[in-house]
C-alpha positions in Angstrom: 25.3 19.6 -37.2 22.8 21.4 -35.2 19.6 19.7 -36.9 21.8 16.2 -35.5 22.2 17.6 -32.0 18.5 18.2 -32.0 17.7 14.8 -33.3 20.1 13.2 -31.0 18.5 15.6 -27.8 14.8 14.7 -29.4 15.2 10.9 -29.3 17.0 10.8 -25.6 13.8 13.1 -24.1 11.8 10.3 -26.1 13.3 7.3 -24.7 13.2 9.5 -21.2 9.3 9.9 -21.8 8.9 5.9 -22.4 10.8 5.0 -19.6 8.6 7.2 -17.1 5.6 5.7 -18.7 6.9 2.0 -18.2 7.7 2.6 -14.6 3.9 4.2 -14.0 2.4 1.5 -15.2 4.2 -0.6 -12.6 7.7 -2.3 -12.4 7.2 -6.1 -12.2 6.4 -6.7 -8.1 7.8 -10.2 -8.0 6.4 -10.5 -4.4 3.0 -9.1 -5.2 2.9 -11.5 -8.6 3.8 -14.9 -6.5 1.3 -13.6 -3.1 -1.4 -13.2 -6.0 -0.6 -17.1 -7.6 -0.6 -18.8 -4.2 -3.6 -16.8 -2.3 -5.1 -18.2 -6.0 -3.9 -21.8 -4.8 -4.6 -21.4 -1.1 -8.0 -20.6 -1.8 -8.8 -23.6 -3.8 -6.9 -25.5 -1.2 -8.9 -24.0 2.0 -12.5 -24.9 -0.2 -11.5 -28.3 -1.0 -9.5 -29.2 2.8 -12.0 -31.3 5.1 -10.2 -30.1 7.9 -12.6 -29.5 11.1 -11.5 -26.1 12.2 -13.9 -24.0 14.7 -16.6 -22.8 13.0 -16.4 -19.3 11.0 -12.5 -20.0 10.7 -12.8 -21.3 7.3 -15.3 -18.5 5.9 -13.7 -16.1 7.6 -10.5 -17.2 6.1 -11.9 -17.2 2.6 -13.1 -13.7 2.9 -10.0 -12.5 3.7 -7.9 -14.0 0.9 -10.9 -12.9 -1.2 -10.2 -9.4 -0.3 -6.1 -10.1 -0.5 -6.8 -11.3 -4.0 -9.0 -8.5 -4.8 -6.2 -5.7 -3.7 -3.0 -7.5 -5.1 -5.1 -7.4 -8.4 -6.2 -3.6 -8.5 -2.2 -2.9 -7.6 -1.2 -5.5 -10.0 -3.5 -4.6 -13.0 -4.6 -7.9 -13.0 -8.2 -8.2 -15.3 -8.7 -11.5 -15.0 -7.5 -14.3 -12.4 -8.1 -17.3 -14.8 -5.6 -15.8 -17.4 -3.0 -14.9 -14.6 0.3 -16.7 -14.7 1.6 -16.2 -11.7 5.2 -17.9 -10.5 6.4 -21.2 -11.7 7.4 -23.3 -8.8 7.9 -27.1 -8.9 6.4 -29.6 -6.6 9.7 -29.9 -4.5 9.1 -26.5 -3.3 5.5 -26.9 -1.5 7.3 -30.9 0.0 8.6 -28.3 2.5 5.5 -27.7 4.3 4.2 -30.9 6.5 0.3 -29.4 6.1 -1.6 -27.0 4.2 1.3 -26.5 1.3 -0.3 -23.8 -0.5 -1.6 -22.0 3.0 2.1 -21.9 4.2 3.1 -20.8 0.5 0.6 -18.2 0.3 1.7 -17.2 4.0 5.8 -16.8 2.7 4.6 -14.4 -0.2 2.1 -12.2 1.5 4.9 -11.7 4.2 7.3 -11.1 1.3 4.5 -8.9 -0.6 3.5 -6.6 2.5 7.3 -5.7 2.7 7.2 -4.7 -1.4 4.3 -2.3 -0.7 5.6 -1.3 2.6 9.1 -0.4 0.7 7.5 0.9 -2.3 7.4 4.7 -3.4 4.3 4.4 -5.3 1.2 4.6 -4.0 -1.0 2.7 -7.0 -3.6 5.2 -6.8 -4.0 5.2 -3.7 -4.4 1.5 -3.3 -1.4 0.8 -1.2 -2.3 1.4 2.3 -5.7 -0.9 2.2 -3.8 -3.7 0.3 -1.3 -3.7 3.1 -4.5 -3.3 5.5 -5.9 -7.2 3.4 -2.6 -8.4 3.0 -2.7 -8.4 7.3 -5.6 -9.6 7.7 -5.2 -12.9 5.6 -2.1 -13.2 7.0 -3.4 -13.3 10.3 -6.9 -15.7 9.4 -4.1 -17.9 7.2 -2.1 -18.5 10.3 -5.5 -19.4 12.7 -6.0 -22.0 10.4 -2.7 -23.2 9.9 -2.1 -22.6 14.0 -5.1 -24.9 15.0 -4.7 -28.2 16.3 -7.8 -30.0 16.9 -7.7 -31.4 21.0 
């Protein structure tokens, strides 16, 4: 009876123990995961857009969503972009946006990212506060581009 109670109390600390370790290596970040896909997207869309925004915009832009991409990945464990799957959406849901689809997109899930972090406990090795710090700042080039009217 007692060797059974000790079995019993060994395989709940167990399960405990895997539990702990599954929630340090990171819950799933559904915000983070679709910000990462469309800043993916967004980029390929900026370098391919012929769009004649004031010059340094564009660049500037790029850098920024480089260094998004760059955090989101570090928090997300992410080793390789190519081999990321990201969120499955289906064209109806860019049809939305009148311009830019995937700058708009990308725009909707940083917003919805930076609150993840921002509501997070963890602190992903210190990552967090300079991921929210990118996350801003591509927010802010995205929407100068997306903003811009040419008179």
């Amino acid at each position: 009876m007692i060797r059974t109670i000790r079995n019993v109390a060994a395989l709940f600390a167990m399960a405990a123990l895997v539990g702990t370790a599954a929630a340090q290596r990171g819950a799933d970040h559904p915000h983070l995961r679709a910000a990462l896909h469309e800043l993916r997207e967004a980029r390929a869309e900026l370098k391919a857009s012929r769009d004649a925004w004031p010059a340094g915009h564009r660049e500037r832009a790029m850098r920024s969503i480089d260094d998004a991409i760059e955090s989101v990945r570090t928090i997300l464990a992410v080793k390789s972009l190519d081999d990321f799957r990201g969120v499955d959406r289906t064209p109806d849901f860019y049809k939305r946006f009148t311009d830019h689809p995937r700058l708009r997109a990308a725009l909707q899930d940083l917003r919805e990212a930076r609150q993840e972090l921002r509501a997070s406990k963890a602190d992903f090795r210190g990552k967090r506060e300079k991921a929210v710090d990118d996350i801003d700042v591509a927010i802010g080039d995205i929407l100068t581009l997306v903003r811009y009217k040419k008179r």
